[in-house]
C-alpha positions in Angstrom: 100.8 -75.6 -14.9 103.8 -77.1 -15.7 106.9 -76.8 -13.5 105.1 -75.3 -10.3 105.6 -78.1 -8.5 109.4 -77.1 -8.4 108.7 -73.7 -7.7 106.5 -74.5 -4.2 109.6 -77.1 -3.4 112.3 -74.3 -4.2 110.3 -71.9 -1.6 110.1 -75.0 1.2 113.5 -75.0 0.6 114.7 -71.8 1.1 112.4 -70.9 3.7 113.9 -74.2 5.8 117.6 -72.2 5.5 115.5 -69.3 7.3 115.1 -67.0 3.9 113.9 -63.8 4.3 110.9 -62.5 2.1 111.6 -58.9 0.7 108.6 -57.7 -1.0 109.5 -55.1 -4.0 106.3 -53.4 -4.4 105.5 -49.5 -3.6 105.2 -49.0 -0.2 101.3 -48.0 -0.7 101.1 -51.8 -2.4 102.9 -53.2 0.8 100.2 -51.1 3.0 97.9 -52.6 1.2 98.4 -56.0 2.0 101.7 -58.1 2.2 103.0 -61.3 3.9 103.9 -61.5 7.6 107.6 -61.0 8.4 108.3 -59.8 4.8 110.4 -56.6 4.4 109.4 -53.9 1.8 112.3 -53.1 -0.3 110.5 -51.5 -3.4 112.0 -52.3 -6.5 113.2 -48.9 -7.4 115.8 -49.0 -4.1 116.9 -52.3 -4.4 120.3 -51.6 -5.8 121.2 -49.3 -3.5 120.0 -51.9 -0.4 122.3 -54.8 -1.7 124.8 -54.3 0.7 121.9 -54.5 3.8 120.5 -57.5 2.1 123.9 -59.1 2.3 124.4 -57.6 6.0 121.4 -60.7 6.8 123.3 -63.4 5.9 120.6 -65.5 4.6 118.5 -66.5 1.3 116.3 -64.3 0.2 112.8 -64.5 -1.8 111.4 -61.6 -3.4 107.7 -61.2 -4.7 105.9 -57.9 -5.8 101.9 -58.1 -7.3 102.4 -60.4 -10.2 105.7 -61.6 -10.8 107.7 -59.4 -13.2 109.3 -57.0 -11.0 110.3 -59.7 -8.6 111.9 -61.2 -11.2 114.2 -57.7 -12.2 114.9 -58.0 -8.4 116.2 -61.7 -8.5 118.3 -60.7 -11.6 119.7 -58.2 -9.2 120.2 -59.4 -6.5 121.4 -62.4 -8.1 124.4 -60.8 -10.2 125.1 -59.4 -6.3 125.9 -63.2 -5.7 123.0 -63.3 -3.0 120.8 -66.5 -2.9 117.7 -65.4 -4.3 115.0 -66.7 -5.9 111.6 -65.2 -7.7 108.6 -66.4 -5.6 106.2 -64.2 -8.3 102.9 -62.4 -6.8 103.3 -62.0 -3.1 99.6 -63.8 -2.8 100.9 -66.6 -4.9 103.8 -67.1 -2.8 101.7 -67.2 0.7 99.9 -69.7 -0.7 102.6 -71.8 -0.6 104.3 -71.4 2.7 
């Protein structure tokens, strides 16, 4: 339990400089249930989307089902010098905004 605090802050924080929520699921997984306003960018695509990511000008937080592929998409994105961060399962992460 141990550091989550920071994480919940983190997401206040980026969501109060207008981040944008790109969920990196399947698009069958997104269908399936997904947070409002989010965009579906599944993590197989996501390399080739950096340039549109960039195009929105704003801080981005990615979630997918449980964590881990949200996190390949932060390392990404990240190394693409876009303000990212890993919000981890998608459910997790609407829990907290």
């Amino acid at each position: 339990m141990l550091g989550l605090g920071g994480k919940s802050e983190n997401v206040k924080d980026f969501m109060d400089k207008g981040a944008v929520i790109i969920d990196v699921r399947t698009v069958g997984e997104f269908r399936e249930g997904h947070i409002k306003n989010s965009k579906n960018i599944p993590l197989d695509v996501i390399s080739s989307k950096v340039n549109e990511i960039k195009k929105l000008n704003k801080p981005v937080i990615v979630c997918c089902r449980s964590g881990m592929r949200s996190a390949q998409a932060n390392s990404i994105l990240k190394s693409n010098g876009i303000d990212c961060m890993n919000g981890g399962g998608w459910q997790s992460l609407e829990g907290k905004l």
